[in-house]
C-alpha positions in Angstrom: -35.8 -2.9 -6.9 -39.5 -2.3 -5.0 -39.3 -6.1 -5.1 -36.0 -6.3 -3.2 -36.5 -3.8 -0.7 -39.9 -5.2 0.3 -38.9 -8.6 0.9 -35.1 -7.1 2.7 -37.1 -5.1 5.5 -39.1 -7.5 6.0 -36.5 -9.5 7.6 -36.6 -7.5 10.1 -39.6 -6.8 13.0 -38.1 -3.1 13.5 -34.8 -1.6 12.3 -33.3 2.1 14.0 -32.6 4.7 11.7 -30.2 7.4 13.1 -31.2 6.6 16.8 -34.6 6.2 16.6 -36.8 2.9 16.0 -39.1 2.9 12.9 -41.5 0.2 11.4 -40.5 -1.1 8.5 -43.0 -0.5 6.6 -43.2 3.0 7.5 -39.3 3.5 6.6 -40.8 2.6 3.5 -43.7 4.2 2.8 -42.8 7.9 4.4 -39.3 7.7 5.8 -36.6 9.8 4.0 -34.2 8.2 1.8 -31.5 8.5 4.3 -33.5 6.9 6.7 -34.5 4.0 4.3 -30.6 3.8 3.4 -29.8 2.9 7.3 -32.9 0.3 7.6 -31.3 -1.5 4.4 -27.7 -1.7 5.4 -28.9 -2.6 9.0 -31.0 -5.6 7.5 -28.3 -6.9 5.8 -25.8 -6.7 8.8 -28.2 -8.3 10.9 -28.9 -10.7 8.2 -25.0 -11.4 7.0 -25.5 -15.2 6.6 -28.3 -14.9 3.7 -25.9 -13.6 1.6 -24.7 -15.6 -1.2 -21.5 -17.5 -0.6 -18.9 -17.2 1.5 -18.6 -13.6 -0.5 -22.1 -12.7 1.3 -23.6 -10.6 -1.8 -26.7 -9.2 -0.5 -27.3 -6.9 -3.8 -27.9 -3.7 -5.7 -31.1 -2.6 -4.6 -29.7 0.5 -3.0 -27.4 2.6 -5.3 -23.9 3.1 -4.7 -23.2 7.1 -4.1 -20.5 8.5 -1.8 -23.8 8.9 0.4 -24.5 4.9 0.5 -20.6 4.1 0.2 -20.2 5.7 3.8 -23.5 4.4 5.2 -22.7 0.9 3.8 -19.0 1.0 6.1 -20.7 2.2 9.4 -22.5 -1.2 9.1 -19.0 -3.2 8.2 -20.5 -3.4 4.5 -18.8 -2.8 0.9 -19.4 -2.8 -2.6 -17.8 -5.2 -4.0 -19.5 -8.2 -6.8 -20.4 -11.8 -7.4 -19.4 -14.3 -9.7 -21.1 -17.1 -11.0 -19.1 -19.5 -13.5 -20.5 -21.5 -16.2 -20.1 -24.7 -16.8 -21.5 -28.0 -17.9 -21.8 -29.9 -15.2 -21.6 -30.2 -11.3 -18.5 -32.6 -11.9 -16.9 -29.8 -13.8 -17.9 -27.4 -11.1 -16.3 -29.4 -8.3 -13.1 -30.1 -10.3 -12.9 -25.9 -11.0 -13.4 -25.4 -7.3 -10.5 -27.9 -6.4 -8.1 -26.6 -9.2 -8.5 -23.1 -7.8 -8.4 -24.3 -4.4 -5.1 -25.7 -4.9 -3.7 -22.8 -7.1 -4.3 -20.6 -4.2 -2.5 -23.3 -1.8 0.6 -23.3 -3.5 0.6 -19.6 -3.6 0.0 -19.5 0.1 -3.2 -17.4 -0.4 -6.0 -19.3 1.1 -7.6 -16.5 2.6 -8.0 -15.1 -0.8 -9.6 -18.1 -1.9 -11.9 -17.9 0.6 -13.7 -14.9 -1.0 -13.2 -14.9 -4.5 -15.0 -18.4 -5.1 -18.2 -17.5 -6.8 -20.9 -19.7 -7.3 -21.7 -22.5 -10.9 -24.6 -22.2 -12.9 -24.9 -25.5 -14.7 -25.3 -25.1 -18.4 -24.2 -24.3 -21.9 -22.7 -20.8 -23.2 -24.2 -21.3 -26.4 -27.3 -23.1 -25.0 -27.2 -20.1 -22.8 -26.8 -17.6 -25.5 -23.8 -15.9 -24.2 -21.8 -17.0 -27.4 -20.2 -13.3 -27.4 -16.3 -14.8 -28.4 -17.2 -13.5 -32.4 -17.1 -10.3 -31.7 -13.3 -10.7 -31.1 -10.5 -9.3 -28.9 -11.2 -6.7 -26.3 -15.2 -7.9 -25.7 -14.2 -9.2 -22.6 -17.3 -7.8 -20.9 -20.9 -7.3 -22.0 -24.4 -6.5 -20.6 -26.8 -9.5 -20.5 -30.4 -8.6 -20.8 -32.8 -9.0 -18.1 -34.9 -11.8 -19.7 -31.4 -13.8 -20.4 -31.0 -13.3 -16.3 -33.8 -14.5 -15.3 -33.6 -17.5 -17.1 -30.0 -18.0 -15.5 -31.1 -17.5 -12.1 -33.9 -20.0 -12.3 -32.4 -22.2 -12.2 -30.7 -22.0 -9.3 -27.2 -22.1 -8.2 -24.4 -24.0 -6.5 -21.7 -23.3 -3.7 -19.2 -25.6 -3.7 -16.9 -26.4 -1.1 -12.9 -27.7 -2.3 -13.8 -30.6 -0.5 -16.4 -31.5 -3.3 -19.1 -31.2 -1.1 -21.9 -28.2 -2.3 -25.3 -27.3 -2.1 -28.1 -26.0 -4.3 -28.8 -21.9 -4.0 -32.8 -22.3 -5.1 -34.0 -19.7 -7.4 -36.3 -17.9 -5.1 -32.9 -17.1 -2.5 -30.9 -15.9 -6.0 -34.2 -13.5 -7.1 -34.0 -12.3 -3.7 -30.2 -10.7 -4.1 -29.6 -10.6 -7.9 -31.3 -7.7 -10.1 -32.3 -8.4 -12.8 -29.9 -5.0 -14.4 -26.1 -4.9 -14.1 -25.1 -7.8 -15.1 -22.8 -8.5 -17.4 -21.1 -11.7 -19.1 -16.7 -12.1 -18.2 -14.7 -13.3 -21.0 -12.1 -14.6 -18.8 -11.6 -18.3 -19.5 -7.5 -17.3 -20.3 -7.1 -16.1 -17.4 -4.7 -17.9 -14.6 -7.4 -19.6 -12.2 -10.2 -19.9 -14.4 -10.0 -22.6 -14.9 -10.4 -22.6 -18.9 -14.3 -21.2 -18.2 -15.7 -17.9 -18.6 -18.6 -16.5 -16.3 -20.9 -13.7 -15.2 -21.2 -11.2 -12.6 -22.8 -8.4 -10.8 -21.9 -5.6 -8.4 -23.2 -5.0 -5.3 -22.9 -4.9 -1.5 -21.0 -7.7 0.1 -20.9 -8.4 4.2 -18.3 -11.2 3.9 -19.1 -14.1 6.2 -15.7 -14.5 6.9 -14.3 -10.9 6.9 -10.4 -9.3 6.8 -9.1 -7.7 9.8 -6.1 -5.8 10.5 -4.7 -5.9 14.3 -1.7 -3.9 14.2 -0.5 -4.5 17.7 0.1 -7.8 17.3 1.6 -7.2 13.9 4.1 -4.9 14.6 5.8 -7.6 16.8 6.4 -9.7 13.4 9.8 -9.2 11.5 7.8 -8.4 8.6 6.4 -5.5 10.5 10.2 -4.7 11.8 11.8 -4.9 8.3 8.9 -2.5 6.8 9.6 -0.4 9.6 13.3 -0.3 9.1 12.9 0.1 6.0 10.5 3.1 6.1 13.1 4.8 8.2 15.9 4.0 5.6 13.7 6.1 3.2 13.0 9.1 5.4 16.8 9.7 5.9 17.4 9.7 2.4 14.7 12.2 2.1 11.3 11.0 1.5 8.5 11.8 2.9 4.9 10.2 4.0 1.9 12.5 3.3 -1.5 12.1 4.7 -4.8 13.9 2.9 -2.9 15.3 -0.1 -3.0 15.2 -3.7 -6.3 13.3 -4.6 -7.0 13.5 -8.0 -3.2 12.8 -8.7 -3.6 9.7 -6.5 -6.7 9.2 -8.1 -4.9 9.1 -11.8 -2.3 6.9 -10.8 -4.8 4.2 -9.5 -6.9 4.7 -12.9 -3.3 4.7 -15.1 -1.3 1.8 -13.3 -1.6 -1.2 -15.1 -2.2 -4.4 -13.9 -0.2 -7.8 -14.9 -0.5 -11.4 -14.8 1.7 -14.2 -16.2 -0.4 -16.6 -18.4 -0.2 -20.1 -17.4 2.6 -22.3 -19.1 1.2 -24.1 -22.4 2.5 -27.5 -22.4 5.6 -27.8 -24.4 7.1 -24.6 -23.7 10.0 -24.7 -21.9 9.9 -21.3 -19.9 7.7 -19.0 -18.2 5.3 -16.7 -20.7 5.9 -13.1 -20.2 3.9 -10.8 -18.2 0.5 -9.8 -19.5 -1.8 -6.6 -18.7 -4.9 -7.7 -17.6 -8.4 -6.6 -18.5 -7.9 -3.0 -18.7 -12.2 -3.0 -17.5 -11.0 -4.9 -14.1 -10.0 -1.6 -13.1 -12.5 0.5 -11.7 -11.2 4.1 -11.2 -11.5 3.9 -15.6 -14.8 3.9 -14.8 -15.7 7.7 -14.5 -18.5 7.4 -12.1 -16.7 5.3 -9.2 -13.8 8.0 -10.1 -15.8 10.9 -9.3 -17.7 9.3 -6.2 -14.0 8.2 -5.3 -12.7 12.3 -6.1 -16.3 13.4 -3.9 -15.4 11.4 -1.0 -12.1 12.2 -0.4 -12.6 15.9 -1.5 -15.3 15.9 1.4 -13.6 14.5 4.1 -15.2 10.8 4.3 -12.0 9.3 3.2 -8.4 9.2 3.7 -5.0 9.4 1.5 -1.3 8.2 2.2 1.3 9.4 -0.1 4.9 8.2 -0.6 6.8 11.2 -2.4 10.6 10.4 -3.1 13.5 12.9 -2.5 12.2 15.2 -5.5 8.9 15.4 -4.5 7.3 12.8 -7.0 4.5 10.6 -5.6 5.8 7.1 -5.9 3.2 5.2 -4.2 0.2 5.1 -2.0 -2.9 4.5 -0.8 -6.7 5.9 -0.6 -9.6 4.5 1.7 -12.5 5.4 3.4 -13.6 6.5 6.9 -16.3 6.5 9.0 -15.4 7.5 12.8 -12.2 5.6 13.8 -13.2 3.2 10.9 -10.9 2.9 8.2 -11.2 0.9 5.4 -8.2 0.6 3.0 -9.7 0.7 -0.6 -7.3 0.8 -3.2 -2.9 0.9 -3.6 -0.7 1.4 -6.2 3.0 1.8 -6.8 5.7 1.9 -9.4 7.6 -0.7 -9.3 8.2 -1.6 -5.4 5.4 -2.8 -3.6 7.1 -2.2 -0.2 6.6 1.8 -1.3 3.1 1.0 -1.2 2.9 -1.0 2.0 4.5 2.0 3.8 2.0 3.7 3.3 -0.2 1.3 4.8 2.0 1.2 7.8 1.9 4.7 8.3 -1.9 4.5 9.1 -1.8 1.7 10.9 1.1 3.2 13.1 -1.0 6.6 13.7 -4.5 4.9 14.1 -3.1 2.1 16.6 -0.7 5.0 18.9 -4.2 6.7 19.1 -5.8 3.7 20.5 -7.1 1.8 17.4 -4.9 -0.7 16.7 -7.6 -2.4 14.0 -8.2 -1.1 10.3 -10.3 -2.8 7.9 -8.6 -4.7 4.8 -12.2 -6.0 3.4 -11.3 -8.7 1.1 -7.5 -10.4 2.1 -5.4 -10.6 -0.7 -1.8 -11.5 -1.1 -1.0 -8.1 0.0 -2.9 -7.4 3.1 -2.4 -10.6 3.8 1.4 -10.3 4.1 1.0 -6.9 6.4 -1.1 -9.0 8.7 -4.8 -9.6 7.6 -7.1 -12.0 9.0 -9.9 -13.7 8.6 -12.5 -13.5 11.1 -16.0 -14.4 11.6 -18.3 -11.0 10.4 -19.5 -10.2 13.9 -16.3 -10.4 15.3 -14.9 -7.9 13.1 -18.2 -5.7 13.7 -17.3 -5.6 17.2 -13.4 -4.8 17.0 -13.3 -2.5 14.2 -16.0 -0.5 16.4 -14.0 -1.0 19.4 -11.5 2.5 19.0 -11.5 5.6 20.9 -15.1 7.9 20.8 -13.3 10.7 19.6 -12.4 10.8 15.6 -8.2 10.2 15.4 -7.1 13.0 13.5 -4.3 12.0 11.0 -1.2 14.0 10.6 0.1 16.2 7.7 3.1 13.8 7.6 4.2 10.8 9.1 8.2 10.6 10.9 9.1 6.8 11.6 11.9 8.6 12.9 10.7 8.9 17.1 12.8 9.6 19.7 13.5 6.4 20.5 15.0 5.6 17.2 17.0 8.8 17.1 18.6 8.4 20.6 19.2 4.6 19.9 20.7 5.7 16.4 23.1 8.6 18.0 24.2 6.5 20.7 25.3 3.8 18.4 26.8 7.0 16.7 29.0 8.4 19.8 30.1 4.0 20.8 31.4 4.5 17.1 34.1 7.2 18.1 36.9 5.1 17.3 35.8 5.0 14.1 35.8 8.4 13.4 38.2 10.6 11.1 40.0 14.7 11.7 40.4 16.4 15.3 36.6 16.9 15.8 36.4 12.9 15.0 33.8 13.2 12.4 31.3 9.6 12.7 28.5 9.5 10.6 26.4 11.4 8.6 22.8 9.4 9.8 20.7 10.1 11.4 19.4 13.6 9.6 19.8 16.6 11.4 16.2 17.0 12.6 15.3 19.3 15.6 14.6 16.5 17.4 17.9 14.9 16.5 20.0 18.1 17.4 18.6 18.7 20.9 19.2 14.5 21.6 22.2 15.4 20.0 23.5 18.0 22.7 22.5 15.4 25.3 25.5 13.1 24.1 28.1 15.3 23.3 27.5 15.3 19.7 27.6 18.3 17.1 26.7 18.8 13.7 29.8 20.2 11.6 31.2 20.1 8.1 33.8 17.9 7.3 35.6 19.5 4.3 37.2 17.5 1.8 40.3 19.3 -0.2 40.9 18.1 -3.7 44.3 18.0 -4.7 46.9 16.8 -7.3 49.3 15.2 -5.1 51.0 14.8 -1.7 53.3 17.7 -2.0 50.6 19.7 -2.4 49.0 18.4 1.0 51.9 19.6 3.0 51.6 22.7 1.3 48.0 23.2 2.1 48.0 21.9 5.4 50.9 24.1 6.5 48.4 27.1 6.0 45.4 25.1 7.8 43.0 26.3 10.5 44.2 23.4 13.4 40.9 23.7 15.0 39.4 23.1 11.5 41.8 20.3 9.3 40.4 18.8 6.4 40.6 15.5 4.7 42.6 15.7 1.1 41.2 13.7 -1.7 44.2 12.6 -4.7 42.1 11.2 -7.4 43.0 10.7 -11.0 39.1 11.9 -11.5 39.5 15.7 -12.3 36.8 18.1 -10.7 34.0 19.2 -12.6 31.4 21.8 -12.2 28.7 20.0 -14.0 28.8 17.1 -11.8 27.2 17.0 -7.9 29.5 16.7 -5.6 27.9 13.0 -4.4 28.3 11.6 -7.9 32.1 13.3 -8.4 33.2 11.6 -4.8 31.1 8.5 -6.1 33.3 8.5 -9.2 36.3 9.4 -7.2 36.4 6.9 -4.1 36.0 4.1 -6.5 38.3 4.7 -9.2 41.8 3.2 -8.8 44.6 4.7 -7.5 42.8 6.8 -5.4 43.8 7.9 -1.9 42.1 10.0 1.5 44.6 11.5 3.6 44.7 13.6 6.7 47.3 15.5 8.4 46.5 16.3 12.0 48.1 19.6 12.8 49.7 22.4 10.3 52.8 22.0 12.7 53.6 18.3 11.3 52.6 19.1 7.9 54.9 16.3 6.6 53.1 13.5 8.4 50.9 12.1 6.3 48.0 9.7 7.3 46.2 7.7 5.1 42.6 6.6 5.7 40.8 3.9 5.0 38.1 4.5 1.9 35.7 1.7 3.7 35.8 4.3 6.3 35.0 7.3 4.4 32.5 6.2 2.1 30.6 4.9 5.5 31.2 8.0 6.7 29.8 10.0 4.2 27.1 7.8 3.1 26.7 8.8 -0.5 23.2 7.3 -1.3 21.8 9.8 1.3 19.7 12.7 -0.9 19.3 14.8 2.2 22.5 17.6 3.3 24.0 16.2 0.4 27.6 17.2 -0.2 28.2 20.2 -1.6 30.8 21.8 -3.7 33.2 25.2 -2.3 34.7 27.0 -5.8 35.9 29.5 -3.7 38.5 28.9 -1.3 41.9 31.1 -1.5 44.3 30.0 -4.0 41.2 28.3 -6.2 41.7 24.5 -4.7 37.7 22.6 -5.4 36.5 21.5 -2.3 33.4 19.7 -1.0 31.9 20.6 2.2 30.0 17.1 4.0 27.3 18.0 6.9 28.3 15.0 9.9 28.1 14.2 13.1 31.2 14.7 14.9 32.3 14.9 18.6 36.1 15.9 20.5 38.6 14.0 20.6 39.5 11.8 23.2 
């Protein structure tokens, strides 16, 4: 490690360490650690193209701790790994290059395959003595001693380009970024993508060449952007919520628990699909308990950030954790249940807070498939350096929760409310149950005429019993009358009974529209109710009334309703 950190800071002719300039060699020799921390993440940010492949691994000389994790991000760096494949020849490497290429065409995931193209060592597993496949299933990885390393990396190494052009990585550039501890031999030739070849790798810090990039004010003019948007509002009405900062350790377990699938590629002869597969249970990281804890550390100390999706019980659902240095963010890990949308809410609701504040860029690191379809690009490494440090001095605070429902949306939403009086049902013309009845939504509300009442639905038997009812009404107060062969019943909600109800046949919603004409009886339209009363919504929910004179069930429904015309 001596080795390494020698010949790193000797790259540079002087390299400032919190604000001040230092010799190298005096970082070295009597600086303090933190201080010979900054003078090795500045060398590699200065030094970004000597990193091997387009993946830029510059190493594991300096530890990863939630210390180095957040000094590593102020200079646009991560921890991330390299991977060298094995395999015969340079013909096979070429054709493995090209085959992965073109997997990650057709999935429309270049950017991915940008990054996750690792290098070829030309050789032999068993010449190589990596012949680990005896010790049978589950030994998918193991530690290589340093000897067997060395021998590797002298070898040298290639980078090969899909085109089938490459170049030779001499040994002397690998011994400069590759310890000779940590790494470990991937039994992973079954795997979609590889290509039918195992290989080895090892962790360390990465400054991608070609780097991911989040610009949320361009994105959010996308209909992708619109749609999650939308579609995070749907959500919050029917009563979940977005959390920031909350919940880490449960966050953390869901990460560490989820598991993670992939379909095996189709054998020949078979005529379908092969079922989903987990994958490597070791590809996941949080089961490792040290990056857990420096993970737990992190975020327990404030360096990091959390994003929570809770659904209308409470339950996290989905979410996401990152870290943070300044104004920036660097989105780390997701996971969800079984909608991935959940998850990219999340991600939105960051984004939406960071870029209102005047940061409309967050760092993805590494573009996959998913940040890739919220927006990520690739971008050369200094011009990511200079936009993700572009945001306001002053550190954005994040809020407790985020509301995609502004004011915007909720005077927009009530307007379209009050055009749709025509529409409504009873004397006080009852509309719509959405938008919720926020404070903010009440006082816009008040502004448009609009109140927020109970519409009360009167279950009864038939219509004789309607006229009797309705001759005893309040006029400034008339129900709706519900004749449905489904009989009330006290162990049911009322949104699952009128669920039941308005869709079993036969059954009718009638009004009367003053005690005085008791006998005229209206029917209404059940399109028109259940829009009305929007039974999918979990928030004001409908609620039942056991207690009205003379015993009749009824269910009491919070709406918007305005007079009359």
């Amino acid at each position: 490690m001596i080795r390494a950190l020698l010949i790193t800071l000797t790259l540079v002719a002087a390299v400032p360490a919190i604000s001040q300039e230092f010799d190298p060699c005096d970082v070295l020799l009597s600086g303090s650690q933190e201080q010979v921390y900054h003078a090795f993440f500045q060398s590699y940010q200065r030094n970004y193209t000597d990193g091997l492949g387009e993946r830029g691994f510059m190493g594991s000389a300096i530890p990863k701790t939630p210390q180095t994790d957040l000094i590593a991000l102020e200079y646009g760096l991560v921890w991330w790994g390299m991977k060298f494949n094995i395999v015969p020849s340079i013909e096979e490497a070429i054709k493995h290059r090209q085959q992965a290429h073109e997997m990650h065409r057709k999935k429309g995931t270049l950017y991915t395959d940008v990054l996750v193209a690792g290098l070829y060592i030309i050789g032999q597993e068993s010449e190589l003595q990596l012949d680990f496949d005896k010790e049978g299933a589950g030994a998918f990885f193991k530690p290589i001693p340093p000897d067997k390393i060395l021998m590797m990396m002298q070898r040298g190494a290639y980078e090969v380009q899909p085109d089938g052009t490459y170049i030779l990585i001499p040994a002397e550039r690998l011994l400069r970024r590759v310890s000779l501890e940590g790494m470990t031999y991937n039994k992973v030739a079954h795997l979609p993508g590889a290509g039918g070849y195992n290989s080895i790798s090892q962790s360390g810090w990465v400054a991608f060449k070609q780097h991911g990039l989040h610009d949320y004010s361009a994105w959010k003019q996308t209909d992708n952007a619109r749609r999650l948007k939308k579609l995070a509002r749907k959500l919050v009405e029917q009563g979940y919520t977005i959390r920031f900062n909350t919940d880490y350790k449960l966050m953390l377990d869901k990460l560490r628990d989820q598991k993670r699938t992939y379909r095996p590629e189709k054998k020949e002869g078979e005529d379908s699909k092969p079922e989903r597969a987990e994958a490597n249970p070791e590809y996941n990281r949080y089961r490792n308990e040290a990056v857990y804890n420096t993970a737990l550390g992190n975020l327990l100390a404030g360096k990091g950030y959390s994003v929570g999706v809770y659904n209308p019980q409470g339950q996290l659902v989905a979410g996401e954790i990152g870290w943070r240095v300044g104004n920036h963010v660097y989105g780390d890990s997701v996971f969800y249940d079984d909608d991935v949308n959940l998850a990219k809410i999340a991600a939105l609701a960051l984004m939406e807070v960071m870029d209102a504040a005047g940061q409309p860029y967050t760092d993805p690191g590494m573009i996959t498939a998913y940040t890739g379809s919220m927006g990520a690009e690739l971008v050369p490494f200094p011009e990511y350096l200079k936009k993700i440090k572009s945001g306001p001095k002053e550190v954005i605070p994040l809020p407790d929760y985020w509301n995609p429902l502004d004011e915007d949306y909720l005077q927009k939403k009530l307007e379209e409310v009050v055009r749709r009086r025509s529409q409504g049902i009873t004397k006080m013309v009852a509309i719509s149950r959405m938008p919720r009845a926020s404070k903010e939504a009440l006082a816009i509300a008040s502004t448009l005429g609009l109140q927020r009442l109970f519409l009360n639905i009167v279950i009864l038997p038939n219509r004789e019993s309607i006229v009797e009812h309705a001759t005893h009404a309040d006029p400034s107060d008339m129900p709706i009358y519900l004749l449905s062969s489904q009989p009330p019943a006290i162990g049911k909600s009322a949104a699952q009974y009128l669920n039941e109800a308005l869709s079993a046949v036969g059954t009718e919603v009638l009004y009367v529209h003053h005690p005085r004409f008791a006998k005229d009886i209206r029917l209404i339209d059940l399109k028109v109710v259940k829009d009305i009363l929007t039974l999918d919504l979990q928030l004001d929910p409908p609620q039942w009334n056991w207690s009205l004179e003379g015993g009749l069930p009824q269910i009491s429904v919070p709406v918007w309703a305005a007079p009359k015309r």
